[in-house]
C-alpha positions as CSV (number, residue, x, y, z in Angstrom):
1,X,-9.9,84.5,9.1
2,X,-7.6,86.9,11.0
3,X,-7.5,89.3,7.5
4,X,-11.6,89.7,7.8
5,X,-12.0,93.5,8.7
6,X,-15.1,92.2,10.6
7,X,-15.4,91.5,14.4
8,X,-18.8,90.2,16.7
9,X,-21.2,91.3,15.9
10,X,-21.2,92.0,12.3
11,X,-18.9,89.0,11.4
12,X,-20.7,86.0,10.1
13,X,-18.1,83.6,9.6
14,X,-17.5,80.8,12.1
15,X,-14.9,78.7,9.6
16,X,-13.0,78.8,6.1
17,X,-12.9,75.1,5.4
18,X,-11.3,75.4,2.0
19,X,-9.8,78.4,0.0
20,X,-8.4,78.4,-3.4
21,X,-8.2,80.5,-6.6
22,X,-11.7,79.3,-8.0
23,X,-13.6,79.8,-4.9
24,X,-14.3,79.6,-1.4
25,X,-16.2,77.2,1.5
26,X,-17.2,78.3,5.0
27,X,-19.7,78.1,7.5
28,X,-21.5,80.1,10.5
29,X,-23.8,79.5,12.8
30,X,-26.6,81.9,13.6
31,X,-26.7,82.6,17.4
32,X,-30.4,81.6,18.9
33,X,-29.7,85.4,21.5
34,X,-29.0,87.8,18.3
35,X,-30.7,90.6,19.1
36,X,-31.9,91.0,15.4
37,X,-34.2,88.1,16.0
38,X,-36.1,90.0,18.8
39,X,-37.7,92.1,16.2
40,X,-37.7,90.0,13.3
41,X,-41.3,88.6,13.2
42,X,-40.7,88.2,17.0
43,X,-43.3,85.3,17.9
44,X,-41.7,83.3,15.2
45,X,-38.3,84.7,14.4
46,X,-36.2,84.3,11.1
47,X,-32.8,85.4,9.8
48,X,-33.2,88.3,7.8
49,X,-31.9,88.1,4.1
50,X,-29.9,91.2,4.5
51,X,-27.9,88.8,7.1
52,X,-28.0,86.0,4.8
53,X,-26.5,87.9,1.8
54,X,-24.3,89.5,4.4
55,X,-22.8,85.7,5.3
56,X,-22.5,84.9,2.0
57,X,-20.5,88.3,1.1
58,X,-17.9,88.0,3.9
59,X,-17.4,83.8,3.1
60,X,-17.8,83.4,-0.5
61,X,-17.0,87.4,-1.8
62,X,-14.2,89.2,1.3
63,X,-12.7,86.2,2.5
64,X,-11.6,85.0,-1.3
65,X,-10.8,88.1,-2.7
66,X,-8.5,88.5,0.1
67,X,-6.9,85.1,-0.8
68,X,-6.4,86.3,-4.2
69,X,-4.5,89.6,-3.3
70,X,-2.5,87.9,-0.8
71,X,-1.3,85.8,-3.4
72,X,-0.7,88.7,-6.1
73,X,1.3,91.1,-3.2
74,X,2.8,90.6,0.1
75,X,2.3,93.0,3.1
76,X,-1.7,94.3,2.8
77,X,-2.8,96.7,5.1
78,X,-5.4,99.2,4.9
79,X,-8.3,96.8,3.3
80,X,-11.0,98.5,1.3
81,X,-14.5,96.6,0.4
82,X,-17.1,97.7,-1.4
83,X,-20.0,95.3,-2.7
84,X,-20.7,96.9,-6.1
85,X,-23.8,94.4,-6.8
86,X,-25.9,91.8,-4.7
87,X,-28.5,89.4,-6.5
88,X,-29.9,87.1,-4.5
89,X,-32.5,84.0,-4.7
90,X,-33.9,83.1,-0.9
91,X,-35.6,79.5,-1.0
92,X,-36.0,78.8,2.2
93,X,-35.5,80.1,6.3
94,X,-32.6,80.2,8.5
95,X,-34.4,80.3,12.4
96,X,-31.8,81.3,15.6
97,X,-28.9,78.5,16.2
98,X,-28.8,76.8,12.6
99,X,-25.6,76.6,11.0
100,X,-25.5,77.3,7.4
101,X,-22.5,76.5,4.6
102,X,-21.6,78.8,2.1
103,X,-19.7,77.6,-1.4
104,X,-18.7,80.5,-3.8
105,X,-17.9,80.3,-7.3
106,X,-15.4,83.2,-8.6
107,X,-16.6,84.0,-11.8
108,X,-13.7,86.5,-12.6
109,X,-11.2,88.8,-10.5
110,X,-9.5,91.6,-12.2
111,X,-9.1,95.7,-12.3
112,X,-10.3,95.0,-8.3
113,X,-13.4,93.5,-9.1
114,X,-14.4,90.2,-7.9
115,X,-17.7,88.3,-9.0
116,X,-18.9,85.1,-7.4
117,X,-21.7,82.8,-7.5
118,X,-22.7,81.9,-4.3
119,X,-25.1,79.2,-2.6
120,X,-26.0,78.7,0.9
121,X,-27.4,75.8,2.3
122,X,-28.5,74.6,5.8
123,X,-27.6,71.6,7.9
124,X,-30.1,69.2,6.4
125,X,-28.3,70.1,2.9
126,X,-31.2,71.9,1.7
127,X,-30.1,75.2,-0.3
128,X,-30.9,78.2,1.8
129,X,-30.4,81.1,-1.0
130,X,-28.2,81.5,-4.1
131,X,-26.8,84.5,-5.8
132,X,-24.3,86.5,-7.7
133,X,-22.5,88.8,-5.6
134,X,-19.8,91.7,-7.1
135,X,-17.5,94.0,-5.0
136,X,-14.7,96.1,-5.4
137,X,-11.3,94.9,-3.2
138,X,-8.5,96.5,-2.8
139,X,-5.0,97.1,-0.1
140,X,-2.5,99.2,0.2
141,X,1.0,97.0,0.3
142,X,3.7,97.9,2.3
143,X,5.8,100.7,0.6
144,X,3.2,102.2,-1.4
């Protein structure tokens, strides 16, 4: 959690509750006073699916490609991201205060590139959106 290059507001991860070489789990809770949902159909507000892709990125996408250069070098600084692709499927709403899980899938990792498959779901268990999401990672190590 401490290697995410995000900080409040933009970071959308709450808890990594299992990291391997195959994928990742996490979860966040959308706050109910983001100011996002003042303008986002404001009588009857809803997270918007740039967010939701955005949760999924930085849990399922940032969070394990990090993992998997941590365990190829020692010493990363200087973090660079860039999502190369995002395609996403969005089933149902996330409204102010729910707490959604994210599970990724890594469907390869090599010359930088990461690609995952990526489902969200809600509390209730219900699957929120789903995707494939692609993004250059990449650190300078110490010495280099």
């Amino acid at each position: 959690m401490e290697a995410l290059p995000y900080a409040p507001p933009f970071l959308f991860v709450d808890a990594l509750e299992h990291i391997d070489d195959n994928g990742a789990k996490g979860s966040y809770t959308f706050l109910k006073d983001a100011d996002f949902y003042k303008g986002h159909f404001k009588e009857h507000p809803v997270t918007p699916g740039v967010l939701l892709t955005e949760c999924c990125a930085q849990i399922g996408l940032v969070s394990l490609g990090i993992y998997l250069l941590q365990r190829q070098q020692t010493g990363l600084k200087d973090l660079l991201l860039g999502m190369s692709s995002a395609e996403m499927e969005f089933l149902a709403t996330v409204h102010p205060g729910e707490r959604v899980t994210v599970i990724s899938e890594k469907q390869y990792f090599r010359f930088q590139k990461l690609k995952c498959k990526v489902n969200m779901y809600n509390e209730e268990g219900t699957m929120v959106c789903k995707g494939t999401l692609a993004g250059m990672i990449k650190t300078t190590a110490d010495g280099q």
